[in-house]
C-alpha positions in Angstrom: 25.2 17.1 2.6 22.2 19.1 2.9 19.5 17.9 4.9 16.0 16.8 2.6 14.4 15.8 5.3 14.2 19.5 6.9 13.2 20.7 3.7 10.5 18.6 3.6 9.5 19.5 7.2 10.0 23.5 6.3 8.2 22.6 3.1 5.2 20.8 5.0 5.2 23.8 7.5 5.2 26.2 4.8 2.0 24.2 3.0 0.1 24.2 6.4 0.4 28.3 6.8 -0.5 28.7 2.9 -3.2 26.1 3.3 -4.8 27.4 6.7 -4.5 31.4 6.1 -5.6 31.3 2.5 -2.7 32.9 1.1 -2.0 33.4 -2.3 0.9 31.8 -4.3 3.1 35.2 -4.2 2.6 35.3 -0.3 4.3 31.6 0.0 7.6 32.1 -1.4 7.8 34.9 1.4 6.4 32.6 4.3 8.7 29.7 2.6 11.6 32.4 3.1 10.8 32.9 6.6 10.3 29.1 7.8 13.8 28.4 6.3 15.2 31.4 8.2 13.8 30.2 11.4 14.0 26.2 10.7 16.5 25.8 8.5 20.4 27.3 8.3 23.3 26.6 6.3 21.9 22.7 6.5 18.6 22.9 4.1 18.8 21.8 0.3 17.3 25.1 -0.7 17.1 24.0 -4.5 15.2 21.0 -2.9 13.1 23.1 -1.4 12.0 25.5 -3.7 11.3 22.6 -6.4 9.7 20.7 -4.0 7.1 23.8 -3.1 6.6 25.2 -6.2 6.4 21.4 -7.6 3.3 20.6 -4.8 1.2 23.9 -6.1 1.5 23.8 -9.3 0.5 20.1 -9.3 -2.5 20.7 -6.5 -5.6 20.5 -8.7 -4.3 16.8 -9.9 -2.7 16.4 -6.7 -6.7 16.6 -4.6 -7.7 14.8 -7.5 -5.6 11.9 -6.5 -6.4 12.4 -3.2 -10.0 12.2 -3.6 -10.0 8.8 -5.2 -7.3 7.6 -2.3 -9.7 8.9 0.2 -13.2 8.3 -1.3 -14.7 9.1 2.9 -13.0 11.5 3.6 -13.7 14.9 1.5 -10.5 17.6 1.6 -12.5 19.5 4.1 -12.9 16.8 6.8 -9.0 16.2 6.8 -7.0 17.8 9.2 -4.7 20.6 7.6 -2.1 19.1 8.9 -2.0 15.7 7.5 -3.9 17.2 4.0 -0.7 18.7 3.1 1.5 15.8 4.2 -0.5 13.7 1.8 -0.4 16.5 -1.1 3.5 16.6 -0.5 4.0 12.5 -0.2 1.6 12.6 -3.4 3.4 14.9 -5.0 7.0 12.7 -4.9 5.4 9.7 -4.9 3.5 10.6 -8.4 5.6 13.8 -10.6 9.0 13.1 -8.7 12.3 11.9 -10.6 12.1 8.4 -9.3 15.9 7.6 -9.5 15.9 10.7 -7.2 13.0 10.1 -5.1 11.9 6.1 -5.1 8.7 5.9 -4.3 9.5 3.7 -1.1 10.9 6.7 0.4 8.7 9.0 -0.7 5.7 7.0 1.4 7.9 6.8 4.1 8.8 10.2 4.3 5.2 11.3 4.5 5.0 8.8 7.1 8.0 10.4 9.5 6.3 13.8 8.9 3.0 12.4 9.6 4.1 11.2 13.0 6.2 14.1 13.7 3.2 16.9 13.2 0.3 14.7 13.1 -2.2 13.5 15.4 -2.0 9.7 16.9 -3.6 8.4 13.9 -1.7 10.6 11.3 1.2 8.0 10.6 -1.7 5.2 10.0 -3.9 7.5 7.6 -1.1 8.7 5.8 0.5 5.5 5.4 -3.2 4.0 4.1 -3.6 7.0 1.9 0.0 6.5 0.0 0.0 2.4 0.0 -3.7 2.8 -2.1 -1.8 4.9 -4.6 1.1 3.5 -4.8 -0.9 0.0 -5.6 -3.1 1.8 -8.0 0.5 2.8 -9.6 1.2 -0.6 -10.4 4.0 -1.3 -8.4 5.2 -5.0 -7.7 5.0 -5.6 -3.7 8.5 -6.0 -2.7 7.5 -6.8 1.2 5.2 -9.3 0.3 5.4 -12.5 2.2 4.7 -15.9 2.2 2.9 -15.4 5.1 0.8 -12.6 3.6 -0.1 -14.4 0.8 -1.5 -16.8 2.8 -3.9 -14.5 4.4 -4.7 -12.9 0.9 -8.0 -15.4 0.8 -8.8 -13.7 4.4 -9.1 -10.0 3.4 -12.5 -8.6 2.6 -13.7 -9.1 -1.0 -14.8 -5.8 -3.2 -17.1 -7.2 -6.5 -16.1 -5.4 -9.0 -17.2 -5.4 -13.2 -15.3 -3.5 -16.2 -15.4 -3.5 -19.6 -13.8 -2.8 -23.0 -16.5 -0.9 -24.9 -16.7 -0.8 -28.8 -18.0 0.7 -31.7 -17.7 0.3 -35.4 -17.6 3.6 -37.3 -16.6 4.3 -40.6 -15.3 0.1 -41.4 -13.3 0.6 -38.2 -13.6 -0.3 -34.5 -13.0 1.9 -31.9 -12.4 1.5 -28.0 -13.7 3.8 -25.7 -11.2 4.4 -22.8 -10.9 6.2 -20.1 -7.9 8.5 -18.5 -7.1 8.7 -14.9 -5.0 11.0 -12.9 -2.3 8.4 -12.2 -1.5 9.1 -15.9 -2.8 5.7 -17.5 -5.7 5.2 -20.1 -7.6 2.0 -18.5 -11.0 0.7 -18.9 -14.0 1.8 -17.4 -15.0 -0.3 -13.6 -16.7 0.3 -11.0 -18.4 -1.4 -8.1 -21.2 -4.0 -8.6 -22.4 -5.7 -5.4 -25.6 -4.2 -5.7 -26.3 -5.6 -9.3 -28.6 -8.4 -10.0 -26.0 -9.9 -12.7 -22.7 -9.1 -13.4 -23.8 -8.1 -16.6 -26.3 -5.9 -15.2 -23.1 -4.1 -13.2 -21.2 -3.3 -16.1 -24.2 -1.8 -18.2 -24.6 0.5 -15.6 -21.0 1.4 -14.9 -20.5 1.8 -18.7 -24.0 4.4 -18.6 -22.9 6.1 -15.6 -19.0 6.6 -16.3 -19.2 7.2 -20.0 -23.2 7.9 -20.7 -23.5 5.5 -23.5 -26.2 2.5 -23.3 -24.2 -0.6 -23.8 -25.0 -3.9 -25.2 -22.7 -6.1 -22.7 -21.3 -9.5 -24.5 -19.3 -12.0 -23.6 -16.1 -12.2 -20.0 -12.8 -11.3 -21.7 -10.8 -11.8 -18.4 -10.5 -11.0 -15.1 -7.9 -9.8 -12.4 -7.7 -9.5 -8.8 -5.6 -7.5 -6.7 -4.7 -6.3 -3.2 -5.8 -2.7 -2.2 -5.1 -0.5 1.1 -7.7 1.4 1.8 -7.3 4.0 4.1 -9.8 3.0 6.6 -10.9 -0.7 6.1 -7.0 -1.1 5.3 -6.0 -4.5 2.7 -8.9 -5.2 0.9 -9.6 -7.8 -2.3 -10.7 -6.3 -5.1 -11.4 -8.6 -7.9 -12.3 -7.3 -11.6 -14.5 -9.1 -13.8 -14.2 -7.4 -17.5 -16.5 -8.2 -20.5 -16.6 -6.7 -23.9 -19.7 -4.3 -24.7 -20.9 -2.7 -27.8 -22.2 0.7 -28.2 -23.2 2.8 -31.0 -20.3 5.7 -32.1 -21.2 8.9 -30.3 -19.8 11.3 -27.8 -18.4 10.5 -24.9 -20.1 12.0 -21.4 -17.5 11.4 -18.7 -18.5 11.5 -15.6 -15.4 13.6 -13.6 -15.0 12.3 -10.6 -13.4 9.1 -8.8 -10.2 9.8 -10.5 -10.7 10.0 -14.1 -10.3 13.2 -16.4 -10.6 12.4 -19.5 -12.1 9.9 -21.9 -11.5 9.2 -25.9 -12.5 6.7 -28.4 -9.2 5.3 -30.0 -8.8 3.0 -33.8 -7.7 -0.3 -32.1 -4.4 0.6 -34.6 -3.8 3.7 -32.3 -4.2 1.9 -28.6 -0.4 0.5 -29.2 0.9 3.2 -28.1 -0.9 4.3 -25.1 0.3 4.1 -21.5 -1.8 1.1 -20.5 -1.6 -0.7 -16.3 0.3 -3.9 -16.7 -1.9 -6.1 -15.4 -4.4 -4.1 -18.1 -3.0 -5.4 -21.2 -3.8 -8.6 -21.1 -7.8 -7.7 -20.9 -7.3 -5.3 -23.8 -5.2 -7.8 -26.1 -7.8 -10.6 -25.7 -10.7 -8.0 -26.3 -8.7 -6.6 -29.6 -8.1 -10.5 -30.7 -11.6 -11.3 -30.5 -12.8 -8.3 -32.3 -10.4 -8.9 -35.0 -11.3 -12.7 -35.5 -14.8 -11.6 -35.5 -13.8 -9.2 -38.8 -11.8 -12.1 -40.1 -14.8 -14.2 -40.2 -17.3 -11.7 -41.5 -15.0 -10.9 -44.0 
């Protein structure tokens, strides 16, 4: 059977000469030729490795988007070349990959072998922290957790954090402004808030800076906590408080960066269908209930 793991080295070592001399698109397929030449033989997946290749550039832009949101210290430019294209082909399976193909376990661990193989000393450890945020961010359950781990969760160091589900009534109807993010999920605008004097002070902010409206902040709706890996602090506790807010109908002014590209307001009749985080719907269901017993009883 063909060998995937060389075509991801040849792949990687392709990425790194496209990355490094600045050469166009129609120049890689020829330095891609010449790596598998010299690399590869009868034992590379060449299908493999042209879809992973062509899959990696053509995803880039929300690829370094990703990346930047993973990474929030360390810009694109103050990564070594090396273990920048590592990450943008482990983010590449990890996120637009078949997963029945490609499970996301060994996508992160593939990254990591090629991380230790043509990284630094610290490679395996960055790329590893880099790949474990996302691939909490993704949602997905934490099949290694332990007893023991859970144990230490009250140990880890605690990030404040406030959201909120912001409203509007227009036209007879409410409307939720939400926010999309380049993990593919509409979610609900949160940020950081130790600085803030109140909670409620956070979130007012967040909601002005993120989505430039001016916010009247109400009442908690829930809250959430979860386990992070950040790639230098590594584990971290982030935990979410979320309140409902008010705001009057008007266009949205997202502010592009930390992940997000895009943001809409939605009929609370059209948010069934969106592609919400798990541990998100429960917020959103208790804010749509109360909005909807408040029209009940003003009815």
């Amino acid at each position: 059977m063909a060998n995937r793991h060389l075509a991801r080295s040849i792949v990687l070592q392709t990425l790194f000469e496209w990355d490094t001399t600045h050469a166009s698109d129609t120049e890689v397929q020829s330095i891609l030729a010449r790596n598998i030449s010299e690399f590869g033989g009868d034992d590379v997946d060449h299908p493999f490795t042209d879809q992973l290749l062509d899959g990696v550039l053509a995803k880039k832009e929300d690829i370094d988007l990703v990346l930047a949101k993973a990474a929030p210290e360390w810009p694109l430019d103050r990564i070594a070349p090396v273990d920048r294209n590592i990450l943008r082909l482990g983010l590449y399976e990890l996120l637009f990959a078949d997963r029945t193909q490609v499970p996301a376990k060994v996508a992160i661990n593939e990254a990591i072998e090629l991380a230790k193989t043509f990284g630094g000393d610290s490679s395996g450890r960055f790329v590893n922290g880099v790949l474990g945020a996302v691939y909490k961010e993704l949602g997905e359950p934490g099949k290694d957790d332990t007893g023991e781990k859970r144990v230490k969760r009250e140990e880890l160091p605690l990030e404040k954090m406030g959201g909120a589900i912001v409203y509007s009534k227009h036209d007879g109807q409410y409307y939720l402004a939400l926010v999309h993010d380049v993990f593919g999920h509409w979610t609900l605008s949160k940020g950081h808030i130790e600085e803030d004097a109140t909670l409620e002070a956070g979130v007012a902010r967040i909601i002005k800076e993120e989505l430039g409206l001016a916010a009247q902040v109400e009442g908690q709706v829930g809250e959430n906590e979860y386990i992070a890996s950040h790639p230098e602090k590594g584990k971290v506790r982030k935990h979410v408080w979320f309140f409902l807010a008010s705001s009057t109908f008007e266009p949205l002014a997202l502010k592009k960066s930390g992940g997000l590209d895009d943001a809409k307001w939605f009929r609370l009749q059209d948010i069934i269908d969106l592609n919400f985080y798990d541990d998100m719907l429960p917020i959103v269901t208790a804010a749509v209930q109360k909005l909807l017993d408040h029209a009940s009883s003003h009815a």
